[in-house]
C-alpha positions as CSV (number, residue, x, y, z in Angstrom):
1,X,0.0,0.0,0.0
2,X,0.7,3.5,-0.5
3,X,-1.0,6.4,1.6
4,X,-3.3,8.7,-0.5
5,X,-5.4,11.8,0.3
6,X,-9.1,11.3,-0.1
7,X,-11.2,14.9,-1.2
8,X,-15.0,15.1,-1.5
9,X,-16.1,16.2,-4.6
10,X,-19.8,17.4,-4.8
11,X,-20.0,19.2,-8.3
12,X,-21.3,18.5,-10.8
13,X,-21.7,14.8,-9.3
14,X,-20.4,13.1,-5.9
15,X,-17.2,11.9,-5.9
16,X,-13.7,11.3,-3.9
17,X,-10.6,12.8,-5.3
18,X,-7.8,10.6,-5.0
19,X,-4.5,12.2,-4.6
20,X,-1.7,9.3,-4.3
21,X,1.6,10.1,-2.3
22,X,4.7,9.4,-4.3
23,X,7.1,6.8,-2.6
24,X,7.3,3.1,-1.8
25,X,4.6,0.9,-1.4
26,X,4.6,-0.9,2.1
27,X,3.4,-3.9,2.4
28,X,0.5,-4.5,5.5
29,X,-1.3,-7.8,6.5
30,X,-4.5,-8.9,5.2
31,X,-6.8,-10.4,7.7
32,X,-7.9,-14.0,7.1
33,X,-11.8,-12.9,7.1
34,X,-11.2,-9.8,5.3
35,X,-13.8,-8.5,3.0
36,X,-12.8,-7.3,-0.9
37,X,-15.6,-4.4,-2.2
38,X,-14.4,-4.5,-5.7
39,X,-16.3,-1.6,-8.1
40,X,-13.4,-1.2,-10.5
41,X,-12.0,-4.4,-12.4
42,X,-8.6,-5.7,-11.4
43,X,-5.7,-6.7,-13.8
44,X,-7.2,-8.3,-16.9
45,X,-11.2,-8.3,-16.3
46,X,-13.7,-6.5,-18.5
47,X,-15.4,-5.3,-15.5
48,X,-15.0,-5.7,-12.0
49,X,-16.1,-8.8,-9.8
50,X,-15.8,-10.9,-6.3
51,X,-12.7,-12.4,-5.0
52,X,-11.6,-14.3,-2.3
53,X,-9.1,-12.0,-0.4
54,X,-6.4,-14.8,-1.6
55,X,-7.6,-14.3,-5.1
56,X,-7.3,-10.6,-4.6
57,X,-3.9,-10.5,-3.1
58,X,-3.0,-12.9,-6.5
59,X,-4.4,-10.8,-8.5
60,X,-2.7,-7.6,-7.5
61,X,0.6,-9.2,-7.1
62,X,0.1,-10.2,-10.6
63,X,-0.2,-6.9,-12.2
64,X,2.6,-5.1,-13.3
65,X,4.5,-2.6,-11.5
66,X,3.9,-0.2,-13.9
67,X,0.1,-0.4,-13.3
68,X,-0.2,-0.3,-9.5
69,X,-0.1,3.6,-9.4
70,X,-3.7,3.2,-11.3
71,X,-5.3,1.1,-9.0
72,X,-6.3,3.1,-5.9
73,X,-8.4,1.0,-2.5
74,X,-9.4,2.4,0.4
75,X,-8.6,0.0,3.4
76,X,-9.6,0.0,6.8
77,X,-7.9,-2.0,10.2
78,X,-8.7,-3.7,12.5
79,X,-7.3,-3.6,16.2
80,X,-4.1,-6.1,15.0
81,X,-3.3,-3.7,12.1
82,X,-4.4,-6.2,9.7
83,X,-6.5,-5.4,6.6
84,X,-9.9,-5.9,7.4
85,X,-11.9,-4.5,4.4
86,X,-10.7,-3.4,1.3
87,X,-12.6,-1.1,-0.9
88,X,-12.3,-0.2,-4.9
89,X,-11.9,3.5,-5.6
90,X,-10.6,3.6,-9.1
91,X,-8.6,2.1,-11.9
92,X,-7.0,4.9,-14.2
């Protein structure tokens, strides 16, 4: 993962702003029951769909390093600091 800046858009339509930091990525746990919310499609697919959070973590590992500034998730923790839920943003 990579920090990013989230800005509420309201005009002409609702929306977040993603700003991404420059920098390395850092790599965070993923919790065993965490849930994937995926609303943009990931790596190859037409459009976006369900995965496992193995299959997702596959997935994005997969794609090439030249294509993970595109793909932006919002996360959220739980009290271990593991990944609990992983959200799609965008894919640019």
């Amino acid at each position: 993962m990579r920090p990013a800046r989230k800005e509420a858009v309201t005009e002409p339509h609702e929306a977040w702003l993603v700003v991404p930091n420059e920098g390395p990525f850092t790599t965070v746990p993923l919790a065993e029951d965490a849930l994937v919310l995926l609303s943009a499609p990931l790596g190859d697919e037409a459009r976006a769909s369900s995965h496992s959070p193995e299959e997702f973590v596959d997935r994005l590992a997969a794609l090439p390093s030249s294509n993970r500034p595109g793909v932006g998730y919002d996360l959220s923790f739980d009290g271990d600091g593991r990944v609990a839920k992983v959200q799609s943003l965008y894919t640019s």
